[in-house]
Backbone as ProteinMPNN parsed JSONL, in Angstrom:
{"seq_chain_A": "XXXXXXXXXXXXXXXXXXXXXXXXXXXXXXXXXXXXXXXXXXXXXXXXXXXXXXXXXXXXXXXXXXXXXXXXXXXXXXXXXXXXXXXXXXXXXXXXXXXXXXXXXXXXXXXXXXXXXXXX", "coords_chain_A": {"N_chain_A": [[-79.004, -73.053, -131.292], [-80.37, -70.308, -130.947], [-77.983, -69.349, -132.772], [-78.839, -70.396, -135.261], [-81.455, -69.4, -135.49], [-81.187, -67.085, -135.857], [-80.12, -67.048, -138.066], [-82.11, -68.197, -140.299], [-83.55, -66.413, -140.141], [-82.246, -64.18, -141.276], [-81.478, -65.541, -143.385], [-84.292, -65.551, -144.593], [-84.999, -62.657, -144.493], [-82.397, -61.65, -146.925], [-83.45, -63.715, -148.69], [-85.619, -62.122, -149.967], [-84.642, -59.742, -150.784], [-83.144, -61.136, -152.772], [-85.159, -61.832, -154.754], [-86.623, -59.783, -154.905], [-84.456, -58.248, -156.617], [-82.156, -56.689, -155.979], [-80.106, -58.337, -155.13], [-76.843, -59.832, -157.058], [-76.042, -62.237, -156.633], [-76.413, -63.845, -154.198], [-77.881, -65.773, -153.62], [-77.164, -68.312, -153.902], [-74.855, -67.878, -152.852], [-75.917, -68.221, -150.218], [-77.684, -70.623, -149.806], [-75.225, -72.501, -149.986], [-74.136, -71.501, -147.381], [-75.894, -71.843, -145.933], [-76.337, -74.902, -145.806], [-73.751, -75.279, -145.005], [-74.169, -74.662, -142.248], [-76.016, -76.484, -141.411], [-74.733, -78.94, -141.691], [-72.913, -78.61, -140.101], [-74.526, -78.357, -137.429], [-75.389, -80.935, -137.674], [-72.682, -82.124, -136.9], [-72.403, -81.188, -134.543], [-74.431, -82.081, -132.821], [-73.71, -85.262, -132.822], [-71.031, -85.396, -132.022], [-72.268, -84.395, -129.34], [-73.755, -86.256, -128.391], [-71.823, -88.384, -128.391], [-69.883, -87.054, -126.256], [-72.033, -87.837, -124.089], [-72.142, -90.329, -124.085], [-69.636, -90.742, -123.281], [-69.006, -89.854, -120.843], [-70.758, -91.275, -119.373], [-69.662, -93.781, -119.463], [-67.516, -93.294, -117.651], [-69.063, -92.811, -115.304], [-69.854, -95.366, -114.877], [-67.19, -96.555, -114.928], [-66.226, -95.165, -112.287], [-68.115, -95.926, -110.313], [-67.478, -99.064, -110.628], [-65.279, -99.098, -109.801], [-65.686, -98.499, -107.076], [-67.428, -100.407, -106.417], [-65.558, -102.427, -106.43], [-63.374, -101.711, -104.853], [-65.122, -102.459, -102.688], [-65.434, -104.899, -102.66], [-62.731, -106.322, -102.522], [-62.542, -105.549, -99.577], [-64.87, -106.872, -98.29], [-63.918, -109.73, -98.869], [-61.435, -109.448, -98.074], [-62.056, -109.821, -95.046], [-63.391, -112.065, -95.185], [-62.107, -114.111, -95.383], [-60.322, -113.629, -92.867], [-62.502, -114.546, -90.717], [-62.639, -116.745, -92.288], [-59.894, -118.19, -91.36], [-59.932, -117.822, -88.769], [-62.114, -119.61, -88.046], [-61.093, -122.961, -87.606], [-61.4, -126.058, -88.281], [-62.588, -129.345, -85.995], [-60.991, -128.171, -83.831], [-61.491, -127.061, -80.435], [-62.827, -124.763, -79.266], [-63.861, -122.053, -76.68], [-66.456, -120.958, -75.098], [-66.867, -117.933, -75.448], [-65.143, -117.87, -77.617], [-66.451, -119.044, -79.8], [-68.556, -117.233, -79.682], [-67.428, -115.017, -80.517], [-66.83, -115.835, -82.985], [-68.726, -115.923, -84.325], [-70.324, -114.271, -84.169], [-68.482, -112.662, -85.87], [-68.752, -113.421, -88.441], [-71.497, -113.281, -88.772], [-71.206, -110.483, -89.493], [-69.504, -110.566, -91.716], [-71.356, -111.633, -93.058], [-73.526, -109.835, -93.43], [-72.29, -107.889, -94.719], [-71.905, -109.102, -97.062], [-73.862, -109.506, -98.223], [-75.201, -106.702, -98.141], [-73.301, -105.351, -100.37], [-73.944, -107.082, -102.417], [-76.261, -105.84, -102.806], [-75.472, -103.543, -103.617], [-74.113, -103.778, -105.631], [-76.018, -104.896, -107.16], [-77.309, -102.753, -107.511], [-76.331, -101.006, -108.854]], "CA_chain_A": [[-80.413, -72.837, -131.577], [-80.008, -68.539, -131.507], [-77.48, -68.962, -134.396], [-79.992, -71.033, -136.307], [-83.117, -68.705, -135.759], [-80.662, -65.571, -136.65], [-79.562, -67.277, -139.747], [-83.065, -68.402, -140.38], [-84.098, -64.799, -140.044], [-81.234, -63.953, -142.157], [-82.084, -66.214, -145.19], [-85.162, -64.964, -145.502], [-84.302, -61.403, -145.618], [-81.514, -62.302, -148.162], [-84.167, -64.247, -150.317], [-86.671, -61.55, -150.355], [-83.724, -59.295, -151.717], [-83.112, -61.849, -154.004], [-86.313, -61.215, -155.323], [-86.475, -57.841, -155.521], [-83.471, -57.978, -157.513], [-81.248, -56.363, -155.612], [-78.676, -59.17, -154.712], [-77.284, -60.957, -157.666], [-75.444, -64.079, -156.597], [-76.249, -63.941, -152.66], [-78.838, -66.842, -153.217], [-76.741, -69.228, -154.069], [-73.84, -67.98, -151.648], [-76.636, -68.105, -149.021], [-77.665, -71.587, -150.198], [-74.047, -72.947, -149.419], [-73.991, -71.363, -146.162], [-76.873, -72.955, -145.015], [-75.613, -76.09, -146.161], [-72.869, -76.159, -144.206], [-74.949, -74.668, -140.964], [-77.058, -77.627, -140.982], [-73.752, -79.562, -141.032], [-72.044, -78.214, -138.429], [-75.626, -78.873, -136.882], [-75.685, -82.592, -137.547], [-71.762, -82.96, -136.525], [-72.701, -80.873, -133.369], [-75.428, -83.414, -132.451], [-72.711, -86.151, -132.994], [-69.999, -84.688, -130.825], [-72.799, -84.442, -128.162], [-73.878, -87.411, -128.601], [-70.137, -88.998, -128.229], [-69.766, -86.868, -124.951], [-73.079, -88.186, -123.244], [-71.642, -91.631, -123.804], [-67.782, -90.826, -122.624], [-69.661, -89.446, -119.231], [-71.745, -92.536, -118.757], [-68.497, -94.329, -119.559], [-66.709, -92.028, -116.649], [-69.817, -92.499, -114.287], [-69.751, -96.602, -114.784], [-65.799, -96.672, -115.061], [-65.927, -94.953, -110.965], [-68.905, -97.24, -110.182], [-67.022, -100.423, -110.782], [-64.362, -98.837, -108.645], [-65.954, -98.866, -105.723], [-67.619, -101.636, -106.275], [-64.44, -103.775, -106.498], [-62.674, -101.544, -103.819], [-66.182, -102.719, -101.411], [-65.331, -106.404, -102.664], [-62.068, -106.378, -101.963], [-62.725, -105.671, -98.396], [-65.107, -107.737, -98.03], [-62.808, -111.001, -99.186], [-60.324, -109.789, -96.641], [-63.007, -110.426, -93.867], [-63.944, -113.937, -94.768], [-60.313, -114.496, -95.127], [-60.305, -113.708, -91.767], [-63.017, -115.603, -89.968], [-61.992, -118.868, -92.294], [-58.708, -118.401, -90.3], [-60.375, -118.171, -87.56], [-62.64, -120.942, -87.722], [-60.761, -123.9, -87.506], [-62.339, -127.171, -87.917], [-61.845, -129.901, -85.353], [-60.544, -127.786, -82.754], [-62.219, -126.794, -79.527], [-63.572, -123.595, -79.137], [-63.921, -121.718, -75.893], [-67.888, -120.479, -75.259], [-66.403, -117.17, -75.956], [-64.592, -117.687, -78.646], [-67.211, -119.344, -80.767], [-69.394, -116.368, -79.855], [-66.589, -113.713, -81.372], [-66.136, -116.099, -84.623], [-70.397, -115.859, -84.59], [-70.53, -112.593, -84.617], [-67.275, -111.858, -87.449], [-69.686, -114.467, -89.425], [-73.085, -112.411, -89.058], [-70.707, -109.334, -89.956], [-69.446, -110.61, -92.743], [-72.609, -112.09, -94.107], [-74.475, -108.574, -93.725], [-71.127, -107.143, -95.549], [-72.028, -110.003, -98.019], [-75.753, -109.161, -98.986], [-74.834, -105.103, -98.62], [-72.335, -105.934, -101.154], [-74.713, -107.698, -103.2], [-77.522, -104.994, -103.026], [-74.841, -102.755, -104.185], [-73.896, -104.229, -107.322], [-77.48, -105.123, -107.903], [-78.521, -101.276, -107.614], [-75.579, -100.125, -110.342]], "C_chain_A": [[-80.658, -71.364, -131.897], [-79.84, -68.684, -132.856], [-78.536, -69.013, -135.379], [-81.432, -69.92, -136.807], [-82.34, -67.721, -136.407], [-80.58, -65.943, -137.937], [-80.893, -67.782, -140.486], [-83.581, -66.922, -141.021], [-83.496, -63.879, -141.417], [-81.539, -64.539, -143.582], [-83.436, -65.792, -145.49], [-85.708, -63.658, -145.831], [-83.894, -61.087, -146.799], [-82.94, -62.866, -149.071], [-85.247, -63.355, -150.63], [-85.743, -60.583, -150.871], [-83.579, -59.954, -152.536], [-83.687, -61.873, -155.291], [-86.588, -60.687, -156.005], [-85.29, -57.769, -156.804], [-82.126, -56.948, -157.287], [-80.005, -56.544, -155.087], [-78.122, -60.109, -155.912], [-77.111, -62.012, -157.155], [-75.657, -64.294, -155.262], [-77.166, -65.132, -152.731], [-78.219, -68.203, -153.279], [-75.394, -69.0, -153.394], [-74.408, -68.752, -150.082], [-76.897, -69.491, -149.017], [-76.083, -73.027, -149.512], [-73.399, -72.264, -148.037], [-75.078, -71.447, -144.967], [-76.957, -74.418, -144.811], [-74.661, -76.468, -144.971], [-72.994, -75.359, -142.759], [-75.611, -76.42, -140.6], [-75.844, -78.873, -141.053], [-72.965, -79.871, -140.432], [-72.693, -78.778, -137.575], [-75.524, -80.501, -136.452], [-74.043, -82.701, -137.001], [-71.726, -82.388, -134.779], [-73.288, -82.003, -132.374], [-74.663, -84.987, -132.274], [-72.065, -86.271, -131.88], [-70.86, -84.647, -129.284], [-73.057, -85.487, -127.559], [-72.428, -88.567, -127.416], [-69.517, -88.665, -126.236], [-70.521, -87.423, -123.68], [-72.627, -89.673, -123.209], [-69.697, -91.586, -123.02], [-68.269, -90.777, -120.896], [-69.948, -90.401, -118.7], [-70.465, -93.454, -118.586], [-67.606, -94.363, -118.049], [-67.193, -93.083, -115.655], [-69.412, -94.211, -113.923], [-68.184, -96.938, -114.32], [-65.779, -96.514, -112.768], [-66.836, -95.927, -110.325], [-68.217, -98.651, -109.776], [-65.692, -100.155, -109.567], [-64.535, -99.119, -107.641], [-66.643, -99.868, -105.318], [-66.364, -102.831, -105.674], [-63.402, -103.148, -105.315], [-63.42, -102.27, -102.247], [-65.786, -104.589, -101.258], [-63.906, -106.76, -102.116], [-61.621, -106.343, -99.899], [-63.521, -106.725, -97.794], [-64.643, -109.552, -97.92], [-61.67, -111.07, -98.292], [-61.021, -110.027, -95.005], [-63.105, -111.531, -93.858], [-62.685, -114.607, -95.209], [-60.471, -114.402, -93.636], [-60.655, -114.091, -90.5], [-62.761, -116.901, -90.639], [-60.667, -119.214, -91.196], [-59.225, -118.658, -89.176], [-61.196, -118.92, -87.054], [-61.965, -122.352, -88.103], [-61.059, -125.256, -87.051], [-61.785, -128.248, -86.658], [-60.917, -129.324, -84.07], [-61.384, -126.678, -81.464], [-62.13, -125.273, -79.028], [-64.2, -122.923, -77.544], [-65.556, -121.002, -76.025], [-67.693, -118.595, -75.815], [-65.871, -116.436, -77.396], [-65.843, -117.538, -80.062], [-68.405, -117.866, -81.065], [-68.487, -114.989, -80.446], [-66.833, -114.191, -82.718], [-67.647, -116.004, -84.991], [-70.59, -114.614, -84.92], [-69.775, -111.789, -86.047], [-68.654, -112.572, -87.773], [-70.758, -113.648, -89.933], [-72.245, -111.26, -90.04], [-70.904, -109.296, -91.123], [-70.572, -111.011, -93.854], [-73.564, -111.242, -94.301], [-73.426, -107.532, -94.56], [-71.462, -107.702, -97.1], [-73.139, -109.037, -98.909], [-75.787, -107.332, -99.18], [-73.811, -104.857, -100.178], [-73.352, -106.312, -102.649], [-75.576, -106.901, -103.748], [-76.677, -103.967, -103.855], [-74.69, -102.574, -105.782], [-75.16, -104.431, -107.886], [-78.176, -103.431, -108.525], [-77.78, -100.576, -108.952], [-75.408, -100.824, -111.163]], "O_chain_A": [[-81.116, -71.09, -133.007], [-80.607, -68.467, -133.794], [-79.01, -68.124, -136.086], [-82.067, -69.738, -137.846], [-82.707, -67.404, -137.538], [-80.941, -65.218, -138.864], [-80.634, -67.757, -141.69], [-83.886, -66.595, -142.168], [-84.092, -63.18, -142.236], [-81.782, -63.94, -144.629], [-83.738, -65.67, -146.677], [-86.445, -63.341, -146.765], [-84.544, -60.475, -147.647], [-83.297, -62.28, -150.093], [-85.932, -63.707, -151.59], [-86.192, -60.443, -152.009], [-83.951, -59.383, -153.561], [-83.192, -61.912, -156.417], [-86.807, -60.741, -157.215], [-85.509, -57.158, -157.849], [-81.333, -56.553, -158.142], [-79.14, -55.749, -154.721], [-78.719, -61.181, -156.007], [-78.016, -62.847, -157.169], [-74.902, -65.204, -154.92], [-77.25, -65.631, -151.609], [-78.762, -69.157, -152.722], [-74.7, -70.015, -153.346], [-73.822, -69.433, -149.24], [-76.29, -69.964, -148.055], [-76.162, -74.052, -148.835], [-72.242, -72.519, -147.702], [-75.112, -71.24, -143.754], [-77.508, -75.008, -143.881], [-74.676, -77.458, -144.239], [-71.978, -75.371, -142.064], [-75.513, -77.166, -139.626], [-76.126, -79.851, -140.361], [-72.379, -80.922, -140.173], [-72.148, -79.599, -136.837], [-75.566, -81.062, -135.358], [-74.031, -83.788, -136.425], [-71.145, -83.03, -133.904], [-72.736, -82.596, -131.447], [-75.202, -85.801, -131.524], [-72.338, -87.008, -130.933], [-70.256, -84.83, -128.228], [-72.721, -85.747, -126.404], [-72.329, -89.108, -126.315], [-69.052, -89.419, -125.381], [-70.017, -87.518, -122.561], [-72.802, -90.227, -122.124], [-68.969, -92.398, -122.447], [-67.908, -91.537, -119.997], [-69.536, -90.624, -117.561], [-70.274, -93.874, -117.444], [-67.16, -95.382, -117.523], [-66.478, -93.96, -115.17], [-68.774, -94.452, -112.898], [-68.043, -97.615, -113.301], [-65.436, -97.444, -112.039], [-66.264, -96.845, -109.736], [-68.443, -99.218, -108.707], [-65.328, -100.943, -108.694], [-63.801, -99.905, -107.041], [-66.627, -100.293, -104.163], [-66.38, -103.709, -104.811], [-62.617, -103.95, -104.807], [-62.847, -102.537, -101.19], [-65.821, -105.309, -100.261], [-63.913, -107.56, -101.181], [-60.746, -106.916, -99.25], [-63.05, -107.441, -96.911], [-65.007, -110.36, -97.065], [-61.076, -112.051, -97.844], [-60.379, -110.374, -94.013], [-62.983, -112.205, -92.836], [-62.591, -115.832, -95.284], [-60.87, -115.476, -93.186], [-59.947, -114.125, -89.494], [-62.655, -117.961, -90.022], [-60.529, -120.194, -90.463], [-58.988, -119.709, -88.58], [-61.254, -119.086, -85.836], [-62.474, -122.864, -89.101], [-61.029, -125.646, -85.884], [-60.622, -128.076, -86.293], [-60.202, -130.091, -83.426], [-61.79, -125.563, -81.792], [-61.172, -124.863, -78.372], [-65.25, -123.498, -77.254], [-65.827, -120.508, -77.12], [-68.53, -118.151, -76.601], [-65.991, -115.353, -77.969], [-66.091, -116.639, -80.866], [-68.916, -117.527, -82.132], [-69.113, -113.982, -80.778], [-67.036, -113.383, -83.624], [-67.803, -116.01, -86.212], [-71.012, -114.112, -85.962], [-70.142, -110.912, -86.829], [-69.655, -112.118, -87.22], [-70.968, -113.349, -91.109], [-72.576, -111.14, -91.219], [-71.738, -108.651, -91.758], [-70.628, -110.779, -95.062], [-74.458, -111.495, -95.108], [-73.841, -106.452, -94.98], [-71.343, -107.013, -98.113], [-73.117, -108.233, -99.841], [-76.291, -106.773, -100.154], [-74.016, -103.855, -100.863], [-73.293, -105.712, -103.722], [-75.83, -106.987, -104.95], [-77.248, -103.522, -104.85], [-74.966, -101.755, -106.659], [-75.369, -104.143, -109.064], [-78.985, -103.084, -109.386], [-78.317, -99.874, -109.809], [-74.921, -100.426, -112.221]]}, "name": "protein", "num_of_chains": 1, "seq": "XXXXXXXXXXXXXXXXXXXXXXXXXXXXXXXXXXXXXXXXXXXXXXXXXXXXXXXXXXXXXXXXXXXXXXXXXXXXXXXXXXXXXXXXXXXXXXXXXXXXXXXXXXXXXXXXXXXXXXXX"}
């Protein structure tokens, strides 16, 4: 944005010499080096462009990471109370109240889980 105003500033110095008659050919040097300002410009804008999406790319890319590192844990939990609930077999007042509790765990691991992925 500087460059631009200097060279701004600059061309219309240069074209009021021009003018005057004291530059011959600088208007049409000046001409082709404003040219390829304003296309540096537009491939600048591009390139920025390109980066603001690689980032987001980045940001989503780690995102999904921990997403799927949070899921993964969670899947080895209810792996672990299905084991441990076993149908058809009798259950100590104790017991049932440990495999009650993994259960709640995992089902507030569940919906945390859930809110997670919902929020990214």
């Amino acid at each position: 944005v500087t460059a631009r105003k200097f060279l701004l500033q600059k061309t219309a110095d240069l074209k009021k010499l021009a003018m005057a008659g004291a530059s011959g050919g600088s208007g049409s040097e000046l001409g082709r080096l404003q040219t390829r300002v304003n296309g540096m410009q537009q491939e600048i804008a591009k390139l920025r462009n390109h980066i603001s999406l690689a980032e987001e790319r980045q940001r989503v890319k780690q995102q999904l990471a921990e997403v799927f590192e949070k899921l993964q844990l969670v899947e080895t939990e209810v792996e672990k109370v299905a084991a441990n609930a076993i149908p058809d077999k009798d259950f100590s007042t104790e017991q049932l109240q440990s495999i009650e509790k993994a259960n709640g765990s995992v089902k507030m691991k569940v919906e945390q889980l859930g809110k997670l992925i919902d929020i990214k």
